[in-house]
LUMPA-219421 format. One record per residue (C-alpha): residue number from 1; residue in one letter; chain; x, y, z. Coordinates in pm, whole numbers, plus 50000, padded with zeros to 5 digits. Example, Ala and Ser with C-alpha at 12.3 -4.5 7.8 and 13.67 -1.06 7.14 Angstrom:
R|nr|rest|kette|xx|yy|zz
R|1|a|A|51230|49550|50780
R|2|s|A|51367|49894|50714
//
This chain:
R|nr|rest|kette|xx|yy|zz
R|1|x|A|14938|26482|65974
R|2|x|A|14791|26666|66293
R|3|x|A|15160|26627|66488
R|4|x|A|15261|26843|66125
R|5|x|A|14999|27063|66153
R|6|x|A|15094|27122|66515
R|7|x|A|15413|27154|66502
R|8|x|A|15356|27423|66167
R|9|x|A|15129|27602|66415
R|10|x|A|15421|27615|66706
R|11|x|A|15662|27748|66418
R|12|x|A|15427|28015|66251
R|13|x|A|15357|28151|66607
R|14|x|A|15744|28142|66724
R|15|x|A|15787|28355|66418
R|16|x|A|15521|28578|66491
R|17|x|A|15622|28614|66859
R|18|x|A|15961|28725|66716
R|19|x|A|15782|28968|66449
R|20|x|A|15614|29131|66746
R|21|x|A|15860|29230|66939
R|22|x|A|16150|29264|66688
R|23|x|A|15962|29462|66435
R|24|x|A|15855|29808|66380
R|25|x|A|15540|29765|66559
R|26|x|A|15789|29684|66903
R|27|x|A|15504|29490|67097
R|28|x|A|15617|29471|67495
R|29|x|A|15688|29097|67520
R|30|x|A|15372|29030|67747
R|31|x|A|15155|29144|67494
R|32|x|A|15320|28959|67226
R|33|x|A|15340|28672|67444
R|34|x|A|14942|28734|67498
R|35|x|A|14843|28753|67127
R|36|x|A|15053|28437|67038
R|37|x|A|14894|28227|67315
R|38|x|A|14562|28341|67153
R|39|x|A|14671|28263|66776
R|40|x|A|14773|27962|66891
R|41|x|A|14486|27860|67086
R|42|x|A|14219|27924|66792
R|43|x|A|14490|27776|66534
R|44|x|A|14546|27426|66657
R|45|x|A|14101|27432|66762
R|46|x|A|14045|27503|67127
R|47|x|A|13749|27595|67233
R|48|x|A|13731|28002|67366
R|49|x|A|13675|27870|67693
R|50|x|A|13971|27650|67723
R|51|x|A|14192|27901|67557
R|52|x|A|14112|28173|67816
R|53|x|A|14143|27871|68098
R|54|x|A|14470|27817|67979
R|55|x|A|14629|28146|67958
R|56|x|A|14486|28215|68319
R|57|x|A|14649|27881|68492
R|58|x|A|14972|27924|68263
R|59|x|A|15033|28276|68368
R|60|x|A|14958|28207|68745
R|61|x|A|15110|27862|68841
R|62|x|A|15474|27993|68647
R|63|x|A|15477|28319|68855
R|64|x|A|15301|28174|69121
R|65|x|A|15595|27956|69131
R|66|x|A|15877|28212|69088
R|67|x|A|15734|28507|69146
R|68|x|A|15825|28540|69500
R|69|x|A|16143|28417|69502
R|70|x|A|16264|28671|69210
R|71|x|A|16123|28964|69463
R|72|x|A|16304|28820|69778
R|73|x|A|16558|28805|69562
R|74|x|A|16569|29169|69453
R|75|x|A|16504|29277|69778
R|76|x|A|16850|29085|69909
R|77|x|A|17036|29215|69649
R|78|x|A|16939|29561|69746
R|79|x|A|17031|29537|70115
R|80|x|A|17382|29436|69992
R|81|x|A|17404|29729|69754
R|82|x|A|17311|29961|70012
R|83|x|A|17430|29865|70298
R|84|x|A|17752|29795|70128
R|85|x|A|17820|29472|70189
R|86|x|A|17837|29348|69847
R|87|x|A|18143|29603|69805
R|88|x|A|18281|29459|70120
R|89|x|A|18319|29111|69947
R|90|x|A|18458|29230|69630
R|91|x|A|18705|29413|69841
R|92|x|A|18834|29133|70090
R|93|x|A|18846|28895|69742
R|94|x|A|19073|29162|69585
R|95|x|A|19264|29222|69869
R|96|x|A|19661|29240|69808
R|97|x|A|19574|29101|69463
R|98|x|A|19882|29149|69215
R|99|x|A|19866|29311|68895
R|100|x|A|19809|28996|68699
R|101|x|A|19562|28840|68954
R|102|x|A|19311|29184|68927
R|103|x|A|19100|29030|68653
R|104|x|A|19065|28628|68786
R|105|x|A|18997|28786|69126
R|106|x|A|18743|29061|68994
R|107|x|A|18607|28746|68821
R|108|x|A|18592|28561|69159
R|109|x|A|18408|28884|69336
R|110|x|A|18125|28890|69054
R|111|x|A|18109|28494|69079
R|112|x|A|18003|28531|69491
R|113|x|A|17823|28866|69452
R|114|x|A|17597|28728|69140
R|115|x|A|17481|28431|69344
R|116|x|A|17145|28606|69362
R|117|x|A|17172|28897|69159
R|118|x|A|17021|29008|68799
R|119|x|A|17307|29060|68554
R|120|x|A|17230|29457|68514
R|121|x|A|17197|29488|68883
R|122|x|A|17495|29271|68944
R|123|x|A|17746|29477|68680
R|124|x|A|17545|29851|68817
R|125|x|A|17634|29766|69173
R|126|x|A|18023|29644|69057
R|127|x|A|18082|29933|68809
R|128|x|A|18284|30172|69087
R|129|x|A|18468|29901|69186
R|130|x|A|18540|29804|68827
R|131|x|A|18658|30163|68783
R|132|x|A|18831|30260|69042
R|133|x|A|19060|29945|69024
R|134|x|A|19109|30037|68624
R|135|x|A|19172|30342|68663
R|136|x|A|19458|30247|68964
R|137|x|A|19564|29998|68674
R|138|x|A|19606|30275|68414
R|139|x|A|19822|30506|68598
R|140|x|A|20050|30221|68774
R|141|x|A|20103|29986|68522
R|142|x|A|20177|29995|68180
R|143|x|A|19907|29787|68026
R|144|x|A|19825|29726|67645
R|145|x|A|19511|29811|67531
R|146|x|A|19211|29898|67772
R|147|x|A|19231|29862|68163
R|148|x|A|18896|29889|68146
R|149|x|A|18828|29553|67963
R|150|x|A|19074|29385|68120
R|151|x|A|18877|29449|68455
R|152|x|A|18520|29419|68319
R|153|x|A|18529|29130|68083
R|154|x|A|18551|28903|68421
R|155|x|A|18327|29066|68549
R|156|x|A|18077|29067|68252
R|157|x|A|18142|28669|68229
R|158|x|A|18081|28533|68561
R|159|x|A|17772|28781|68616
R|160|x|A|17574|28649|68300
R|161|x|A|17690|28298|68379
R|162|x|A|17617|28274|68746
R|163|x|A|17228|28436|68566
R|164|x|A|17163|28206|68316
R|165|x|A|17266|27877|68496
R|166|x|A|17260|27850|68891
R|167|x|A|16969|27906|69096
R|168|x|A|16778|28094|69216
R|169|x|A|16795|28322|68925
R|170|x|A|16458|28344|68787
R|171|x|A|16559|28166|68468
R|172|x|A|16736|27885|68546
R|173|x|A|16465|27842|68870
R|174|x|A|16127|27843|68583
R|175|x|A|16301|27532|68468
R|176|x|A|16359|27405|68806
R|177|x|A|15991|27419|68862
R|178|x|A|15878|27348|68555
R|179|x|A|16051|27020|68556
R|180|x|A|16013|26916|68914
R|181|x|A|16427|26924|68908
R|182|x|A|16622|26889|69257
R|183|x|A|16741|27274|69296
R|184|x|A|16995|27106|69495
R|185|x|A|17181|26931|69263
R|186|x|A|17091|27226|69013
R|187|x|A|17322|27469|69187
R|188|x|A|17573|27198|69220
R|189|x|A|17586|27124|68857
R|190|x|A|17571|27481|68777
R|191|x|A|17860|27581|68948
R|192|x|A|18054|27292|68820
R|193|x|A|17977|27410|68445
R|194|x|A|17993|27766|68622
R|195|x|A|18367|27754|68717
R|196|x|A|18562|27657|68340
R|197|x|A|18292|27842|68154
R|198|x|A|18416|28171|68360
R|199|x|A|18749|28131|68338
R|200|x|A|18735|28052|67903
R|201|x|A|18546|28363|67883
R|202|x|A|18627|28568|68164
R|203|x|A|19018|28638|68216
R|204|x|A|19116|28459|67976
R|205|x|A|18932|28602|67715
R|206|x|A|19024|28946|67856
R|207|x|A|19381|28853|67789
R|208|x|A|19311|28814|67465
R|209|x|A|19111|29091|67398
R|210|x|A|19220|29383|67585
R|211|x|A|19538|29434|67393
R|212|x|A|19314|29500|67087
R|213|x|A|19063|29761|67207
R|214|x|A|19137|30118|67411
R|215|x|A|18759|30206|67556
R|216|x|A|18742|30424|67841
R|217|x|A|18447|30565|68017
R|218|x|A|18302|30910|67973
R|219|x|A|18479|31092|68225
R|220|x|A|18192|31234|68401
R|221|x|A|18119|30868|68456
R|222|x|A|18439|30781|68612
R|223|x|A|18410|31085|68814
R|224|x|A|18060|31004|68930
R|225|x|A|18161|30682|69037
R|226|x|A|18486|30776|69183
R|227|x|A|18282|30955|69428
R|228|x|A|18015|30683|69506
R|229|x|A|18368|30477|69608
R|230|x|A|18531|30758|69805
R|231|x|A|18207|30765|70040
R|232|x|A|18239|30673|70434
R|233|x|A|18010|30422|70596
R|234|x|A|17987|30547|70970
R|235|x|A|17938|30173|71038
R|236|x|A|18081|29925|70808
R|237|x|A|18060|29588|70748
R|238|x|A|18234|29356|70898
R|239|x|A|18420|29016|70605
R|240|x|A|18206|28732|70854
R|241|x|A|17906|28943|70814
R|242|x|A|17911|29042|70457
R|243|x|A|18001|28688|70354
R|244|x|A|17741|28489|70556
R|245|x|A|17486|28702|70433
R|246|x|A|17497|28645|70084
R|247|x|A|17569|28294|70165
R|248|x|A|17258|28180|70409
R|249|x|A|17048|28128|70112
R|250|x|A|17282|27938|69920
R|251|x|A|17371|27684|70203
R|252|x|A|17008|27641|70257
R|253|x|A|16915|27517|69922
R|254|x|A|17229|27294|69922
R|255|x|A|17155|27161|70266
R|256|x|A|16871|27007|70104
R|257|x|A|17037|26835|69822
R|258|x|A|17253|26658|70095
R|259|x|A|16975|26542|70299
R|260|x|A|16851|26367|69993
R|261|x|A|17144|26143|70021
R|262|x|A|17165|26092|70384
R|263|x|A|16767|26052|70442
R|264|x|A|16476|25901|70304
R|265|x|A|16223|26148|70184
R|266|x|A|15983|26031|70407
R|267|x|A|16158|26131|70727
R|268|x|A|16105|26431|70963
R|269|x|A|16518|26545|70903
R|270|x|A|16468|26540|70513
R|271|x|A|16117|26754|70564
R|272|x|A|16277|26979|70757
R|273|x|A|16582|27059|70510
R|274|x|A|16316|27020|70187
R|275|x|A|16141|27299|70370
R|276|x|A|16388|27521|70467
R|277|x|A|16599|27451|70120
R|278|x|A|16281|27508|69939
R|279|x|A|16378|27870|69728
R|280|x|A|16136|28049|69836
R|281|x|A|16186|27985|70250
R|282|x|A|16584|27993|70142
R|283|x|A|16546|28327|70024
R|284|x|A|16287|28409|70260
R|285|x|A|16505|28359|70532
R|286|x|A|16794|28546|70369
R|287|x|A|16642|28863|70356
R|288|x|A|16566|28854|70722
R|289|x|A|16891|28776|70816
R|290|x|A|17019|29063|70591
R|291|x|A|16737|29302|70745
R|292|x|A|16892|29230|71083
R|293|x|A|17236|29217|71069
R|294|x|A|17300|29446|70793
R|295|x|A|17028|29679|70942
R|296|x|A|16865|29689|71279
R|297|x|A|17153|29577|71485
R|298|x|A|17362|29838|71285
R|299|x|A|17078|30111|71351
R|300|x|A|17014|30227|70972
R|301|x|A|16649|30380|70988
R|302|x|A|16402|30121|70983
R|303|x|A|16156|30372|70689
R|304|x|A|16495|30403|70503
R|305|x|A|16463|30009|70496
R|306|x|A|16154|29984|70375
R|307|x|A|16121|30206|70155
R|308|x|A|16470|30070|69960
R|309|x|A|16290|29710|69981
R|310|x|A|15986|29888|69766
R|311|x|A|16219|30050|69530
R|312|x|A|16402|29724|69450
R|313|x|A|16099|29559|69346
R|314|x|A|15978|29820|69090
R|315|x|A|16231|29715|68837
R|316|x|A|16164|29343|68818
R|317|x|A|15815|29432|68719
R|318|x|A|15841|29405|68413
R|319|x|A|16044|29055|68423
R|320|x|A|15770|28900|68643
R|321|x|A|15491|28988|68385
R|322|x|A|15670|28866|68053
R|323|x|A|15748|28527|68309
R|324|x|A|15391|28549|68318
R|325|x|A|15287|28615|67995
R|326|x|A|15556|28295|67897
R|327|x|A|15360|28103|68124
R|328|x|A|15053|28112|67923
R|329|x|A|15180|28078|67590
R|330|x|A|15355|27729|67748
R|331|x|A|15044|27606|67882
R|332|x|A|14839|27668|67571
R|333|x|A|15113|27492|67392
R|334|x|A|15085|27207|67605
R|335|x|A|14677|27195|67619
R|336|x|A|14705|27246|67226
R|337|x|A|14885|26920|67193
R|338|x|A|15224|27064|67067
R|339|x|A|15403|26884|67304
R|340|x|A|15311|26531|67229
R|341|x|A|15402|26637|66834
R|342|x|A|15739|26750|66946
R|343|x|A|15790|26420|67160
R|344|x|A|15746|26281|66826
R|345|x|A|15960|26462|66680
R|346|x|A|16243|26414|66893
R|347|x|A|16166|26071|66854
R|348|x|A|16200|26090|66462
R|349|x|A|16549|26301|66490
R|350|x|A|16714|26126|66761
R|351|x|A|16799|26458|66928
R|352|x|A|16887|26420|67279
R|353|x|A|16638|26688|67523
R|354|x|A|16987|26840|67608
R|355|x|A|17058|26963|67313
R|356|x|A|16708|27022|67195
R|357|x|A|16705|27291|67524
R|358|x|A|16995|27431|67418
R|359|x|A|16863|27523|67052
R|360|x|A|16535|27610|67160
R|361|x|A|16640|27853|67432
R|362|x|A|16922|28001|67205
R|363|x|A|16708|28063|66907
R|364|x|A|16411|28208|67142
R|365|x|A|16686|28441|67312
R|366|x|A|16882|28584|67006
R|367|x|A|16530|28654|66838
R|368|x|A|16347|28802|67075
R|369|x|A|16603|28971|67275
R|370|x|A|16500|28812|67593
R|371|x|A|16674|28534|67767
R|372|x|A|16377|28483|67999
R|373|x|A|16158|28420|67684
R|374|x|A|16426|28186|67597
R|375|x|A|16421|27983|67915
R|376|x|A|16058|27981|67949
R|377|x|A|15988|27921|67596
R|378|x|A|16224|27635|67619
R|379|x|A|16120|27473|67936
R|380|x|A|15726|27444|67818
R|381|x|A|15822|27303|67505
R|382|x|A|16125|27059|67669
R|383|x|A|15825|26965|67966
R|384|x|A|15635|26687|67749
R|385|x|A|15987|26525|67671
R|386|x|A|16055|26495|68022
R|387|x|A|15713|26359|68125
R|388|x|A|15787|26146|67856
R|389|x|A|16122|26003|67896
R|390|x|A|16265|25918|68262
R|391|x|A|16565|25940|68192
R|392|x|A|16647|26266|68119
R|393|x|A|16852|26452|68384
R|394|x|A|16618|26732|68461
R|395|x|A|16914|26938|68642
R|396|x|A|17143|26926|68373
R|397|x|A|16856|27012|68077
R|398|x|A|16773|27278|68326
R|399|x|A|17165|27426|68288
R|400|x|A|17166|27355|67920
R|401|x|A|16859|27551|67858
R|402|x|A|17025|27897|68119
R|403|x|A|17280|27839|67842
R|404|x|A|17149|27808|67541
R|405|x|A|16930|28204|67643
R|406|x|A|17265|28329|67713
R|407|x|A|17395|28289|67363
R|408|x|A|17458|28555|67110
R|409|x|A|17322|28863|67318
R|410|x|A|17316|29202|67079
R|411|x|A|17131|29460|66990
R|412|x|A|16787|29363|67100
R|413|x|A|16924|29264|67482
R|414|x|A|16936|29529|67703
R|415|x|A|17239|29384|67883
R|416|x|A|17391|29487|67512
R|417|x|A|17301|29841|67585
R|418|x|A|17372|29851|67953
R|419|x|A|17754|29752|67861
R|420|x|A|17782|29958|67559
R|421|x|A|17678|30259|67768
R|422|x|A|17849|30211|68081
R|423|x|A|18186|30141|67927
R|424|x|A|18155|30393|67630
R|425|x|A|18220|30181|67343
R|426|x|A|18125|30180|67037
R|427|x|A|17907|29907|66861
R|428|x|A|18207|29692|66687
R|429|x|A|18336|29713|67069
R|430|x|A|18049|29633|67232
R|431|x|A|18022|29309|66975
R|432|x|A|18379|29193|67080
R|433|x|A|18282|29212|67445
R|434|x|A|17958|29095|67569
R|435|x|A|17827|28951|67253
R|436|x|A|18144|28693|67210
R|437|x|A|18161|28675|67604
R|438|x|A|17819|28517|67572
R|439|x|A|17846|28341|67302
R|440|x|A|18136|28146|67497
R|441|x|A|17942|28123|67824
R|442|x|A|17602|27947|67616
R|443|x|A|17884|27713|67417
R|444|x|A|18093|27586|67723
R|445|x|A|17793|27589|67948
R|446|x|A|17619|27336|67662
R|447|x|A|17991|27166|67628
R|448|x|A|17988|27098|68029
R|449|x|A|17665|26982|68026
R|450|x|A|17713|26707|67788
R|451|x|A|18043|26615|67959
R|452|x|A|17866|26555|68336
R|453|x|A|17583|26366|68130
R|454|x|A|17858|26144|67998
R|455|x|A|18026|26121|68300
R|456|x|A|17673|26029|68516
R|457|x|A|17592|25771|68206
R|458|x|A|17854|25585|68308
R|459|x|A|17756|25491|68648
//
C-alpha cells in the first residue's frame, strides 16, 4: 500500500507540475518545479528539514554537473556564429551541390553545425543560409510547393535530433550524469540512431511534404537576411579551420570511449583520455581553441570577444535554472521513496527501462512544453531502475529518453513558435512541419534504440 500511495503522490504532482505551467496561472517552470518538490516532500512525510536538504543537493549536484558544460557550450557556439565559421561549413558541405542534393546536404550542414548547438540557436544561426539557397531554388528551378520547406525541413530534423540525443547537449548529457553512462559510447550510439532518424524525417519527409504547402517568409525577413549573407569578412575562415574547430570537442570525448577498449581504467593513458574526454575539459578546451584560432591569431578585438562570450550566456539562463529546479524535484522523488515504488512497478508490468524512458520523457515533454523537463524528469525517475538492475544499457536509455522529450512538440514549445515565426506559416503549417518532424525523430530514435539493444543482446 505505501509503493500505491507513492506512486499516487508522483502522479498527483506530475499533474500539478503540468497544471502550473500549462494553465492560466503560467508558473515559470522553476517555480513550478519548486512548489512540486515541496508538495511532494510534505505528501509522501519528510521531515521540513530533509525536504529543504533535498531540494538544495538536487538543484546543485544536476547543474553542478551540467551547468558548465551547457555555458562552454554556448560560448562555442557563439564564436562560430560570429566569427563565421559555422557558415563556412555549411558552405563547403553545399558546395557544387545539385538541385536534388540541396536538402540531404543542408541536412548534412545542420547535422555537423548542431554538434554543440541549442536547436533555436542552431536553426537562428542557419536561417540566411536556409534562405538564400531557397530563394536561388525558387527563381532557378521549377519546384512544387514551397522551396522554403524543402530547404528547412532538413534542417529542422537533424538540428532537434542531433539536441535531444548526442552529447553534450544539456539533455541528453543530465542523463549521462545522472546515470554514470560512458559519454563515449553515448555519442556513438547517438549518431548511429542520429543518421536514419534524419534522413526518415529530414529529406525525405521534405519530399513528401513540400509539394503540399507554399509558405514563404515575410519579405522584410528575407531581405534582412539577404543582407546578413551578402556581408564581407575582411578575414575569413579558412574549411581546415572551421572544421577542426567544431570538431576538437567531439574527438575528445570519443578519444575516451576508445581508450576504454584499448586500456585498463587503472592506467596513466586511460586517465589521461578520461580527463581530457571528460565534457566539461572537452568543451573547455574547445572554446580555447576557437578563442585562438578563430580570434587572436585572426586579430578580431579581444573586448569584442568578451563581451560576445557574456552575451551568449544570458540566454541559457533560464535553461540552467529549470535544469536546476528539475534537479530538486528528482532528488526529493528519490529521498521520498518513489523510486523504489516505481522499481516495483516496473517489476509488476514487465516494461523494459527503455521504453519506460521513452514514455516518461514524452509525456513530461508534450505536457509541459519543455523537453528539458522531459529528460530530467525522466532520468530521476529511470535512476532507481538502473541502480537496480545491471543490466540496463545506460547509453542507450540515455538516447531513448533525448527521444522520447523530442516527441510531439506544439504549441507550448517554443521551438513551435520559433519555426512558425521565422518561416511565416500558419498554425495547420507549422503542425505539418516541426510537430510531425518530431514526432518522427522521438519514434525512430525509440525504434533505433531497441534495434542496437537487440543487436548488443545478442553478444
Amino acid at each position: 500500500m505505501h509503493d500505491y500511495q507513492l506512486l499516487f503522490i508522483t502522479v498527483i504532482s506530475i499533474l500539478l507540475l503540468i497544471f502550473l505551467i500549462t494553465s492560466k496561472l503560467k508558473f515559470h517552470p522553476l517555480l513550478a518545479l519548486l512548489l512540486t518538490a515541496i508538495f511532494v516532500g510534505f505528501a509522501s512525510g519528510l521531515n521540513i528539514d530533509k525536504i529543504v536538504d533535498s531540494i538544495e543537493n538536487g538543484a546543485g549536484s544536476t547543474l553542478g554537473e551540467t551547468g558548465v558544460t551547457i555555458a562552454l557550450g554556448a560560448m562555442l557556439g557563439k564564436i562560430l556564429s560570429d566569427s563565421g565559421a559555422s557558415n563556412k561549413i555549411a558552405s563547403s558541405i553545399l558546395h557544387n551541390a545539385t538541385y536534388k542534393q540541396l536538402p540531404w546536404m543542408m541536412a548534412l550542414a545542420a547535422f555537423i553545425i548542431g554538434i554543440p548547438m541549442f536547436f533555436e540557436v542552431g536553426l537562428i544561426m542557419l536561417l540566411p543560409l536556409i534562405f538564400t539557397i531557397a530563394k536561388k531554388l525558387e527563381d532557378t528551378h521549377k519546384i512544387k510547393g514551397s522551396a522554403y520547406i524543402a530547404i528547412g525541413v532538413p534542417v529542422i530534423a537533424a538540428l532537434c535530433t542531433m539536441h535531444g540525443m548526442v552529447p553534450p547537449h544539456p539533455g541528453p548529457l543530465i542523463s549521462v550524469n545522472q546515470f554514470g553512462a560512458n559519454i563515449g559510447l553515448t555519442m556513438i550510439y547517438g549518431i548511429i540512431c542520429a543518421i536514419p532518424t534524419i534522413i526518415i524525417s529530414g529529406p525525405l519527409y521534405a519530399k513528401f511534404i513540400t509539394p503540399k504547402l507554399n509558405v514563404k517568409p515575410n519579405q522584410d525577413l528575407l531581405d534582412q537576411y539577404a543582407s546578413q549573407n551578402n556581408s564581407k569578412d575582411n578575414k575569413p575562415v579558412t574549411t581546415f579551420v572551421a572544421f577542426t574547430t567544431i570538431l576538437v570537442p567531439v574527438a575528445m570525448m570519443l578519444l575516451h570511449a576508445i581508450a576504454g577498449i584499448f586500456f585498463a581504467k587503472k592506467t596513466l593513458p586511460y586517465k589521461i583520455f578520461e580527463f581530457i574526454g571528460s565534457p566539461i575539459i572537452a568543451m573547455f578546451i574547445g572554446v580555447i581553441y576557437a578563442m585562438i584560432v578563430l580570434g587572436y591569431l585572426r586579430k578580431q578585438d579581444t573586448q569584442k570577444i568578451r563581451d560576445a562570450l557574456g552575451s551568449s550566456l544570458k540566454p541559457i539562463a533560464g535553461i540552467m535554472l529549470i535544469i536546476a529546479g528539475g534537479g530538486a524535484f528528482g532528488q526529493v522523488l528519490e529521498d521520498s521513496g518513489v523510486g523504489i515504488s516505481i522499481v516495483h512497478l516496473a517489476d509488476q508490468f514487465s516494461l523494459s527501462a527503455l521504453l519506460m524512458g521513452w514514455i516518461v520523457a514524452a509525456l513530461l515533454s508534450i505536457s509541459t512544453g519543455s523537453a528539458t523537463v522531459g529528460i530530467v524528469g525522466a532520468t530521476n525517475l529511470l535512476y532507481p531502475l538502473v541502480q537496480a538492475d545491471a543490466h540496463i544499457n545506460n547509453e542507450l536509455l540515455t538516447i531513448a529518453i533525448g527521444s522520447g522529450s523530442l516527441f510531439f512538440n506544439y504549441v507550448n514549445h517554443a521551438g513551435f513558435w520559433l519555426v512558425k515565426e521565422s518561416f511565416g506559416m500558419s498554425m495547420g503549417e507549422t503542425f505539418k512541419t516541426i510537430t510531425v518532424v518530431q514526432s518522427i525523430v522521438g519514434i525512430c530514435g525509440l525504434i533505433m534504440v531497441l534495434i542496437i539493444n537487440s543487436i548488443l543482446g545478442l553478444f
